[in-house]
N, C-alpha and C positions, 0 to 999 in steps of 0.2 A: 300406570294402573293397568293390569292385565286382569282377562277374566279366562281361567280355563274349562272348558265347558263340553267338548266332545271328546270324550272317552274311546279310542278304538280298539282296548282292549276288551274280554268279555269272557265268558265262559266256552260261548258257543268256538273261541281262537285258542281252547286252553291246550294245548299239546301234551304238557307234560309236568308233572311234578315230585320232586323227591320223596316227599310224605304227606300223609294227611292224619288227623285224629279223626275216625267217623262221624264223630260229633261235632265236629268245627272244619269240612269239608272246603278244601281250595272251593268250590260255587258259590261258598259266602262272600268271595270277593264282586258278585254281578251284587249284592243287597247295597241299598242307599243307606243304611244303615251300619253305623262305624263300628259300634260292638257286639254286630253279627261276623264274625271274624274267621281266617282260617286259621288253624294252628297246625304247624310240624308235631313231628314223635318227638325230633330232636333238635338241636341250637348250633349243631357245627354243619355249613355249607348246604342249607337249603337251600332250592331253587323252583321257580316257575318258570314255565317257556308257552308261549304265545306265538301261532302258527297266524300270518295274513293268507296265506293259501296260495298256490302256482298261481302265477304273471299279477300276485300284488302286491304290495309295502305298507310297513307302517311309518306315516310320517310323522315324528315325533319331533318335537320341538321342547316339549315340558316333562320329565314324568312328576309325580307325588306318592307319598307311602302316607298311608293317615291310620288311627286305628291300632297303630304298634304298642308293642312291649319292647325296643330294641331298644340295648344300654348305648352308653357311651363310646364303651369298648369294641361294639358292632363292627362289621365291614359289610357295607350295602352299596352291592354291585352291579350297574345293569350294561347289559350286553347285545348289540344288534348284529343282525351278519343276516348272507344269504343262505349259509351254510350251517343245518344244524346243530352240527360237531361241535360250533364254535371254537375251531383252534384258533383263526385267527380272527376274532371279530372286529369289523368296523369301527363301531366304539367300544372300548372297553371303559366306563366312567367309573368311580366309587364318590358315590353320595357324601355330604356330610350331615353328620346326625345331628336330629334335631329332634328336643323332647315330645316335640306336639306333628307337628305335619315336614315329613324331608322332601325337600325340592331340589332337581337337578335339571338345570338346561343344557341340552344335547342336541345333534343333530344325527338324525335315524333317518336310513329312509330305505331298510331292508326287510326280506319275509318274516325273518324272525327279532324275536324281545324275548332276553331272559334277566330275569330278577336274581340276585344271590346273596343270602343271608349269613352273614357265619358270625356268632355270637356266645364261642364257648363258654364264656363267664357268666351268662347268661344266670338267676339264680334260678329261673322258673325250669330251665331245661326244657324248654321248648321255645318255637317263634309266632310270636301272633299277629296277624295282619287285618287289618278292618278293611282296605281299601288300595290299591293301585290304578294310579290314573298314568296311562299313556297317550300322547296327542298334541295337538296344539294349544296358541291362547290367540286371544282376540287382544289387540294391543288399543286399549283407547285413547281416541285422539280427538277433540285434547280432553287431558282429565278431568277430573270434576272440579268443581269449582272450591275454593277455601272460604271459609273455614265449611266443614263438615259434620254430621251428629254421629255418634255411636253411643247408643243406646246400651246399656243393661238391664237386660229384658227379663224378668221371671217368672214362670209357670206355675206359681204355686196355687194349690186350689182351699181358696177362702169361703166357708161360711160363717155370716153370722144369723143366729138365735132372732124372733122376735122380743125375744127379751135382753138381747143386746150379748149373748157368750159366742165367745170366737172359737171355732173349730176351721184345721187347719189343715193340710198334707202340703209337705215340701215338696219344691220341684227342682229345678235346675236355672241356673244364669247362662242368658244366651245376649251374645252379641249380637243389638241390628243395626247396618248400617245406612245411613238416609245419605244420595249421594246429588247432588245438581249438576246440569252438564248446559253451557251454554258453545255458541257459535260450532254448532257441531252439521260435517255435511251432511248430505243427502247421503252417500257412500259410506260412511258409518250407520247412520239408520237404519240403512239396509243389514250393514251385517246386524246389528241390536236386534232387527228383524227374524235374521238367520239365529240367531242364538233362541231367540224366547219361540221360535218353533220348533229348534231341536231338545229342549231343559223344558218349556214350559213353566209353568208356578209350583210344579212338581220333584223336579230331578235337582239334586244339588249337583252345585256348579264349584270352582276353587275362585273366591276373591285373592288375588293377588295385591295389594294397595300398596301405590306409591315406591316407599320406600324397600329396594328389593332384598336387605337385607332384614327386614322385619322388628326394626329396633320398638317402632312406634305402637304398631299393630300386628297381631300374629297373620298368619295366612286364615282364611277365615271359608269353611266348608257350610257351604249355605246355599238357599233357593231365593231364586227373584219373589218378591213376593207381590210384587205391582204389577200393572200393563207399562205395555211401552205408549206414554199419551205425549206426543208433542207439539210445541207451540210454534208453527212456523212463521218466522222472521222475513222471511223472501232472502232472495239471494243465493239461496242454496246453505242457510246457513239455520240450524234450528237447535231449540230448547228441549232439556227433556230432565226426568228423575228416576232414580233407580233406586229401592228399597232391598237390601239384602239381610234375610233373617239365618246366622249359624243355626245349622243342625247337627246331632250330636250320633 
């Protein structure tokens, strides 16, 4: 079980991009919000590049793409190097598509990150993107405990009548997940600690769960929604729960 959660991408590292729509501007990728999105003009070899600035690196270990329109037929390509140019990058990966959230694990640890989209078949004639996560993950140790709850959660807003008529507005099905974590050290606390002061109950975070190929459960884009409260054991060994609500 991984949790990715510090993003070192951002607006303020964006270097460069092939296209934008005015109205769906490459900065909608800094929004926590997944269909506040960028769009290209066009679907063949768009790309973003993310500058960490002289004497620094992005260290990457995870990226994620969320938020897309990208078919089947896509090629999504990310690229590190010291060297703008990128002729000969560091890593040169291609993602495998995925209809909901694509993840690829890589090892980066140069000035630049470029993204590259190319998706002729595309029928929209354009790329849209909700979200790029570049960074690390926090690997938890050990994971939570079995069995586990995942909730189907809905926002629909319900009135009733004092005369008993039901008025109604749909909302949407969000996944939350309720997690137990026993015999856990001090040195995991800490970092638990480091996470919920960089995300807070605020920032979405990427649940990663378990299974890494995602048979059971999707990758799931959501915010802690608990404190971190634990029961300490002695020993150096303690209890704790993690509450994760998907956001959309």
């Amino acid at each position: 079980m991984r949790i990715a959660y510090d993003n070192l991408i951002n607006n303020d590292l964006l270097l460069s991009v092939s296209s934008e729509n005015s109205n769906y501007p490459v900065s909608n990728l800094d929004s926590s919000i997944l269909t506040t999105t960028w769009r290209t003009l066009t679907h063949d070899s768009e790309s973003v590049i993310f500058d960490a600035g002289a004497g620094n690196v992005f260290d990457i270990d995870v990226v994620l793409i969320s938020g897309h329109n990208l078919t089947s037929a896509a090629t999504i390509t990310v690229q590190t190097d010291d060297d703008v140019a990128f002729g000969s990058p560091t890593v040169n990966t291609v993602l495998t598509w995925r209809d909901s959230h694509i993840i690829g694990y890589i090892t980066g640890g140069e000035r630049y990150v470029k993204f590259i989209f190319d998706d002729p078949t595309n029928p929209l004639d354009y790329i849209e993107i909700g979200k790029i996560y570049a960074g690390s993950f926090l690997q938890m140790s050990p994971s939570s405990n079995l069995p586990f709850k995942v909730l189907n959660q809905r926002n629909d807003v319900i009135q009733v009548t004092d005369q008993g008529a039901l008025y109604g507005s749909p909302g949407v099905s969000r996944r939350v997940f309720q997690y137990d974590f026993m015999h856990t050290s001090d040195t995991m606390i800490e970092s638990l600690r480091t996470v919920l002061d960089t995300v807070g109950n605020y920032s979405p975070i990427y649940l990663l769960n378990y299974d890494l190929t995602f048979t059971h459960h999707d990758i799931c884009y959501g915010r802690i929604v608990n404190n971190l409260e634990e029961t300490i054991l002695g020993g150096k060994q303690n209890t704790y729960s993690l509450q994760i609500e998907e956001c959309k």
